[in-house]
C-alpha positions, 0 to 999 in steps of 0.5 A: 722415771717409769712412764704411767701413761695411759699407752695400752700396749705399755699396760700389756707388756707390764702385765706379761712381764709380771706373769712372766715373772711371778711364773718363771722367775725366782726374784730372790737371784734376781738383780733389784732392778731387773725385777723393777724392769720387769714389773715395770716400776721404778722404786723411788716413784712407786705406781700410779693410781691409775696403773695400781686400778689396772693391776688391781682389775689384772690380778685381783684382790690381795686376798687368799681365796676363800669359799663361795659365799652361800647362796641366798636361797641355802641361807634361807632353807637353813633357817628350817634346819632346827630340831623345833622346825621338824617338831612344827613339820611333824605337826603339820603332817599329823594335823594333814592326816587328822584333816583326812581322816575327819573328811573320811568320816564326813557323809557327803553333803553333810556339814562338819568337818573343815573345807581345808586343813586351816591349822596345818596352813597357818602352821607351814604360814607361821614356819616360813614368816619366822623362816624370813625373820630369821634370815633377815636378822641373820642378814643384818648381822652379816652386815653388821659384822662385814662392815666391822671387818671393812673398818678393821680391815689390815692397812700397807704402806705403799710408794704411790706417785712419788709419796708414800701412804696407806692403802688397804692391804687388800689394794696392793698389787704386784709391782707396788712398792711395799714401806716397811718399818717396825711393827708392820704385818707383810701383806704380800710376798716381795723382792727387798730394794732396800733395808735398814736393820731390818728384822722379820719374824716368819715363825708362822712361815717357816717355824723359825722363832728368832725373826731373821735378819734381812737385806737386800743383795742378791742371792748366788743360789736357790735357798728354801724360804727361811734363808731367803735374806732379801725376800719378805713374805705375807703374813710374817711381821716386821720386829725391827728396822725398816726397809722396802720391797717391791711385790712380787706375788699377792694373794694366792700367789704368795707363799701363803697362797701356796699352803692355803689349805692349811688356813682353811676357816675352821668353824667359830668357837661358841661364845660363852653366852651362847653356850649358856643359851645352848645349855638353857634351851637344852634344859628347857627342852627336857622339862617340856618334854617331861611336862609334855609326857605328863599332859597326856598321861593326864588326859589319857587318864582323866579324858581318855582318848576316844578316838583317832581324834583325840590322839593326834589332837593330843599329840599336835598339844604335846608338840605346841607345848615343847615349841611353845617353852623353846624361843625359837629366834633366841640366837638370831635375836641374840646376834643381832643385838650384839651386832648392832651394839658393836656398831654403835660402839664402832660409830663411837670410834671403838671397833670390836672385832668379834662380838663375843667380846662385848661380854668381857668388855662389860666385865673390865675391872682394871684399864691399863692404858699407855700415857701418850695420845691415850690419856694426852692429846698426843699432839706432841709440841716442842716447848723447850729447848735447852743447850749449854748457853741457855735454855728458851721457850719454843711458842706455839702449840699443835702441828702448825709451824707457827711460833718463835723463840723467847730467849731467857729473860735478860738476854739481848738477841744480839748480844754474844751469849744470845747469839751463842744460845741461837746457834746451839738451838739451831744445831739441837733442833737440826740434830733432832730433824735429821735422826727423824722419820717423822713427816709434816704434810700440809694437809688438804685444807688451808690451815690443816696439817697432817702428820706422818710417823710418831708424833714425838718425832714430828715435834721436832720438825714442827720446832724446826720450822718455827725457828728456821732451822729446817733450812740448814738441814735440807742440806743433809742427804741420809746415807745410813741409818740405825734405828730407834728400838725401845732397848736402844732408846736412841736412832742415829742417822748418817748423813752427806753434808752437800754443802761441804764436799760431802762430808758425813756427819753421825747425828742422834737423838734419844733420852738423855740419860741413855745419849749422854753416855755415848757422848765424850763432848759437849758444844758451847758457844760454837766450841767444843770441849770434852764432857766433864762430869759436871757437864752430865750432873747439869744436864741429869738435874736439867732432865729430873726439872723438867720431867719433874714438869711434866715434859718429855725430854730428848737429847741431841748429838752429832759427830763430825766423820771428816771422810765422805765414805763410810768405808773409811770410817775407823771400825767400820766392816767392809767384806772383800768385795768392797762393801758395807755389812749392815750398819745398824749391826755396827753401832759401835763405831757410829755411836761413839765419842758424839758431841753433846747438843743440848734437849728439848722438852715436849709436851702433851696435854692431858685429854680434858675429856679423860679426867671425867672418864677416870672418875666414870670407871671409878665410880663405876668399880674400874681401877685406871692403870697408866704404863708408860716408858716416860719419866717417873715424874712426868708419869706422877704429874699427868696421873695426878691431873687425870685423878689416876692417883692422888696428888703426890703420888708416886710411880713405880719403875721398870727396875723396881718391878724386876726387883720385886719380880726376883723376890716372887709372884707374891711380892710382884702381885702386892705392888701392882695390886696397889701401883696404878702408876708405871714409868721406865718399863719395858714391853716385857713389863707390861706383860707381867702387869697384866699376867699379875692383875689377871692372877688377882682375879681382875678382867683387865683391858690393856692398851697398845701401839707397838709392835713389842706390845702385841704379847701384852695386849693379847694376853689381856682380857681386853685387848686394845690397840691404837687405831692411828698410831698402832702397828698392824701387828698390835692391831691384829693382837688386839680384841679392840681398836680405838679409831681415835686413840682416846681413853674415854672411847675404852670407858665409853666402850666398857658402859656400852658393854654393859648395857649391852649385856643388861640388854640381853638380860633384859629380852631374856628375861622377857622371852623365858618368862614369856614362854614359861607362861605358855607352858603352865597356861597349857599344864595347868590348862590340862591338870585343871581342866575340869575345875576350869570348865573347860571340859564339860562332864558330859564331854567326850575327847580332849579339850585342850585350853589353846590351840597348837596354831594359837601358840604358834602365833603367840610365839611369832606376835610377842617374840621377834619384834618386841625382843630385838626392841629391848636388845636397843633399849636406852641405858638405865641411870645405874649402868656406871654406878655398880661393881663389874660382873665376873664372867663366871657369874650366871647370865640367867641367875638364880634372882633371874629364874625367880623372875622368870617364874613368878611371871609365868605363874602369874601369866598362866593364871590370868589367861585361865582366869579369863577363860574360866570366866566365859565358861559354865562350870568354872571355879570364878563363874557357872554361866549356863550355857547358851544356845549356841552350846559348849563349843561356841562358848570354848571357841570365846574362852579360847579367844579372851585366854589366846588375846590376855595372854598376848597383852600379858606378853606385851605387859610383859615387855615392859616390866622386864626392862628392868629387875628392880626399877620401877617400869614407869621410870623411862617409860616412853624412853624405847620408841621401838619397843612401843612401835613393836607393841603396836604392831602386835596389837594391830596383828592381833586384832586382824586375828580376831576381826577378820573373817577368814582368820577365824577359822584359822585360829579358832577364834572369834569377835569379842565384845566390848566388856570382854576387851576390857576383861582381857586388858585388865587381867593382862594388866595384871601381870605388870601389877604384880612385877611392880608389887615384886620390884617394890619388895625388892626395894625395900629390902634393898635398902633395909 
């Protein structure tokens, strides 16, 4: 054993030969254990934890080299780098020349004119509060999205102290000892110690697209990558086998590294909601400008402008009007409430990884899920064993190896059949431990046990242990093995029996049907006989009972080899020099005339959690799918008990879709658009079940775990992988992982993905109808001007309704905070209750846009009421005016229309949660909606209350009658949503 001490000068040396190495060396034409002395490991141990730190704070992260994040104060300028900010730049310029100019034209000592440019201030005041908005939402979702990355983050297998486990991908470290099995991703760049039908694809390395064949003797010469057999690289993926490696190079030390150039970032595609929100802002922006032309066409031609005043105010109007239509913070809201959604979903066990996916989870229509650990517990127990003497009852439940043998009723323990019937379950249970990868760990609590490799295989160390038989198969040592693969549906294992001069023994398990065929006898009662077609027609009706049961049977078998070398095994390939070619690629000759054991039967209870999730999605217009590789029975049974289908209902076959797949697409389709049960089917199956929905017109979510699922996966709408027993690959197929294996947490993601979306729709509605508001309060402001009393006959220059520093501040008050509260708002009872949309469904639809407009009119037309009401000559009231003269009665009318269309906006907010429910249902339910309409009222009061903001906002105190002719006309906006809603109800039921 390499010695882990914490003797510095043994550190250094390590670290120098690994440079050495990684620098000089070529570990492919270097021996295994040169390479393990010279990265000072020994590869039956691994690093220590501590020499792994080291290492880690040696070499660096395992990571490609990425851009220098930008710096903060570049994050923050960036927030000015929009077309609407130089609009507000070009605003500021124009009101500092006006200030100018009028000071200019001031006499001395006169009075008139403003001691500073009060609207440029406020203007550059209100560029930089929404500059730190921006960067703080920007930020947040940064944080957001970093830590979904951390939860995602690509994990390795490694030797660490002796055990293996799993570590960050960016943890590992030259020296380490890298566990490879099927469906692994290649982290790093590593020299081969040892291989078991091993199979990598490195078609994204070297552009071969048949994965190649590895093993680990040493090369005699140089080859280019894709020859180097005994070499595994980062990024490629393992297809087959398993095997591990000792890290030669991580990070930009690898072959990746090498060309990391060519993995440059490129730019992230805009997702289709915000090239919607692209496409809305853009034409936003063409109707503004063309309203912005016509308001100064109207005032040149019904005011005219006077002098240099009237033309820089106009101009300063028409670029108000055009900020005033546009939400400036529509895409960073619109991020951080996507952000924040896909949190909630990661603290719910569903982690998204990209955030544009929310929207086609909220669109699924079909969910094709895997049976085991997603619709079952996946806590595999073995509770029957049945051998040709006899069949028992293995009690005990879970992982815990507590539990017994019931022999069948009637038969004495002691007695001869009984003791033949311990015997065979003993030899099965011993079989089905040995052809096994599994692992049982105690876990760190007492009580607690934690499993490694897939639960199907730890069932039967867990059953080994109830019933003892684990003691007799410590005596076995593994010389060789042929993996299991999911077109072999069988692993055998050859191993050295220590107790009996190193004898070797073939033992297997798989599905029985597919064993049985490899079998030529059978046991019974310590005698072996040869199989008779009698013998298979009991153990097939044996498999169809138990299936029929709901339990997944695996059958056991073993061959005596009466040599203890390999070598001398009849048909086994040996090259000149004396060895072994790869034994996994000779299963001829190990898999054959095996000795028939007997079967056991594992259960997996159904997840009690799942039915009720079946029934959400399909209350909630979602067809629930299962595929599965088990029997048509058992699949028929759980599907039953889940409501997936009705009782007696049947499952359709892997064999039964490539007969309809020969007849054509159209025949294919027919079945799966009726079948939600599938049994027996291949990887390749799975594939053309979700190619066949999406032809239908279906969103569909598909679930996965192995390495052979990743086409299938990625070709959904939604993919999903497995966050426990998933492969990397899958997992970096998937558009989703599930953090707990669980069908409900795809259910619970989907209703999440809704009322996210409605969310979205919900601040839509608010800001565009919000910010049309503005715009008709200024057009019609303008056109109407002299109806409205807000110019005087006798007048001269432009008088424009609210003041560009007056919009501003609208746009910043009602905007950020009360927008960013509905993207949190709480689901409506309805969410599960209505049919998926499509994605080519408009977000902002017609019935939007009717919305959007009935309350800009209506808010435009309260806030000129209110005005028209605190002016002479208006269509409502003819006050006379008073002393104080006009411009103090407009600097009022401004103040009562610039407050009612604040409180109209605010109103506003809450009628918009919802298109057709009533705003008083759930009313109090979103506290940080009421928190963000108390904060804007309070801003609004320092406004109009606080001297010195006076003068910048050109406003002044209001009485208490005008208080309440401000809430009131605001108010009315929310009377008129509730008299439109209440139509729409009734015409809904109708």
């Amino acid at each position: 054993m390499v010695d882990h001490s914490n003797d510095q000068s043994t550190v250094d040396k390590g670290i120098a030969a690994q440079q050495a190495l990684l620098a000089d060396a070529d570990p492919s034409l270097t021996d295994v254990a040169d390479v393990a002395k010279a990265l000072n490991v020994d590869p039956n141990v691994g690093l220590s934890e501590a020499e792994a730190k080291r290492r880690r704070e040696k070499f660096g992260p395992n990571e490609l080299a990425q851009a220098p994040p930008v710096p903060k104060w570049k994050k923050f300028l960036q927030q000015f780098q929009d077309p609407l900010v130089y609009l507000l730049l070009a605003a500021t310029v124009i009101s500092v020349i006006a200030w100018f100019i009028e000071r200019a034209n001031t006499a001395p000592g006169a009075e008139g004119g403003e001691a500073l440019p009060f609207d440029a201030l406020v203007i550059v005041l209100i560029l930089v509060v929404n500059a730190v908005l921006g960067y703080i939402q920007e930020a947040k979702a940064e944080a957001a999205v970093e830590a979904l990355a951390q939860m995602t983050a690509p994990q390795t297998s490694v030797l660490r102290d002796g055990k293996v486990v799993r570590i960050n991908t960016a943890d590992v470290v030259p020296g380490d000892i890298i566990v490879l099995a099927e469906g692994d991703s290649v982290s790093a760049d590593g020299r081969l110690v040892t291989a078991a039908s091993l199979r990598i694809a490195e078609a994204s390395l070297t552009g071969e697209s048949v994965p190649v064949g590895k093993k680990p003797e040493t090369l005699a010469q140089a080859k280019a990558l894709g020859d180097r057999a005994n070499m595994i690289f980062n990024g490629t993926s393992v297809t087959q086998g398993t095997g591990r490696a000792i890290v030669t190079g991580t990070g930009m030390n690898t072959q990746v590294g090498k060309i990391a150039d060519m993995l440059s970032a490129t730019e992230d595609e805009k997702t289709p909601l915000q090239k919607e929100m692209d496409y809305v802002s853009k034409i936003l922006g063409i109707a503004v400008c063309i309203i912005a032309v016509v308001v100064l066409a109207a005032l040149a031609i019904m005011e005219g402008f006077h002098d240099i005043h009237d033309v820089i105010d106009s101009l300063l109007l028409a670029v108000s009007l055009a900020v005033a239509a546009v939400p400036e913070g529509l895409a960073a809201i619109l991020t951080v409430v996507l952000a924040l959604g896909v949190q909630r979903m990661a603290a719910h066990n569903a982690i998204v990884k990209k955030l544009h996916s929310v929207e086609t989870l909220g669109s699924a229509s079909v969910i094709c899920s895997d049976k085991t650990g997603t619709l079952t517990r996946n806590e595999m127990t073995v509770e029957r064993v049945v051998t040709p003497s006899g069949e028992v009852q293995i009690t005990g439940t879970g992982y815990a190896p507590e539990g017994r043998m019931v022999l069948p009723a009637g038969v004495d323990g002691e007695s001869e059949r009984g003791m033949a019937i311990r015997d065979e379950v003993t030899a099965t249970l011993i079989a089905g431990t040995l052809a096994n990868d599994g692992e049982l760990r105690e876990g760190d609590k007492p009580g607690a046990w934690d499993i490694v490799g897939d639960p199907t295989e730890v069932s039967l160390v867990v059953a080994a242990r109830k019933v003892k038989a684990d003691r007799k198969a410590k005596h076995y040592v593994r010389v060789a093995e042929i993996p299991f693969t999911s077109e072999r549906k069988r692993m055998a294992i050859v191993a050295k029996d220590d107790a009996d001069s190193g004898k070797l023994t073939v033992f297997a398990k798989g599905a029985p049907d597919v064993l049985l065929s490899y079998c030529s006898r059978i046991q019974v009662g310590g005698h072996v006989r040869p199989l008779t077609d009698g013998d298979r027609q009991d153990i097939l009706a044996t498999v169809e009972r138990l299936s029929s049961e709901a339990y997944r049977t695996l059958g056991q078998a073993y061959r005596p080899l009466e040599t203890s070398s390999l070598a001398e095994v009849p048909g086994i390939a040996v090259n000149a020099a004396g060895q072994i070619s790869d034994i996994a690629e000779q299963s001829g000759a190990i898999e054959t005339d095996l000795i028939w054991n007997g079967m056991v039967g594992i259960i997996d209870p159904p997840r009690t959690e799942v039915r009720d999730s079946v029934a959400e999605a399909h209350r909630a217009g979602i067809r629930a799918v299962m595929i599965t590789g088990d029997h048509p029975l058992t699949a028929a049974r759980i599907a039953s008990d889940l409501g997936i289908i009705e009782s007696g209902g049947k499952a359709l076959t892997g064999d039964q879709l490539d007969a309809l797949a020969s007849k054509g697409d159209a025949a294919f389709d027919k079945a799966t658009s009726e079948v939600s049960v599938y049994a027996r089917v291949a990887p390749e199956h799975k594939l053309k079940i979700v190619e066949s929905l999406q032809r239908q017109g279906n969103i569909v979510a598909m679930t996965g775990d192995g390495v052979n699922d990743a086409p299938a996966v990625k070709s959904a709408d939604i993919g999903v992988a497995m966050g426990i027993t998933g492969t990397e690959v899958t997992k970096q197929s998937a558009k989703m992982i599930l953090a707990d294996d669980n069908f409900s947490t795809i259910v619970a993601a989907v209703r999440e993905g809704r009322v996210i979306f409605d969310n979205i729709r919900k601040f839509l509605r608010y800001l565009l109808s919000s910010n049309v508001g503005e715009v008709f309060t200024v057009f019609f402001g303008v056109v109407l001007a002299g109806f409205l009393g807000i110019s005087q006959p006798d007048s001269v220059g432009v008088t424009v309704p609210l003041l560009a520093t007056q919009l501003l501040w609208i746009n910043l008050l009602t905007d950020a905070a009360p927008a960013l509260a509905m993207g949190v708002d709480p689901q409506t009872e309805d969410v599960m209750n209505r049919r998926p949309r499509k994605l080519t469904d408009r977000v902002i639809d017609a019935s939007m846009w009717g919305d959007i407009i009935y309350i800009g009119v209506i808010m435009a037309a309260v806030t000129l009421i209110g005005m028209d009401m605190h002016l002479s000559g208006g269509l409502f009231t003819d006050r006379s005016v008073d002393a104080l003269g006009h411009e103090a009665q407009m600097v009022e009318a401004r103040t009562m229309g610039f407050t009612i269309l604040v409180f109209a906006q605010l109103f506003n907010a809450l009628a918009s949660r919802s298109h057709a429910q009533s705003a008083f249902v759930g009313l109090f339910s979103n506290k940080w909606l009421w928190g963000a309409i108390g904060i804007s009222v309070v801003l609004q009061l320092v406004v109009i209350y606080v001297p010195f903001l006076n003068s910048a906002f050109g406003t002044t105190p209001l009485s208490a009658m005008a208080w309440l002719e401000c809430i009131g006309l605001a108010a009315f906006v929310l009377v008129a949503s509730e008299l439109r809603k209440l139509v729409l109800r009734m015409m809904a039921k109708k």
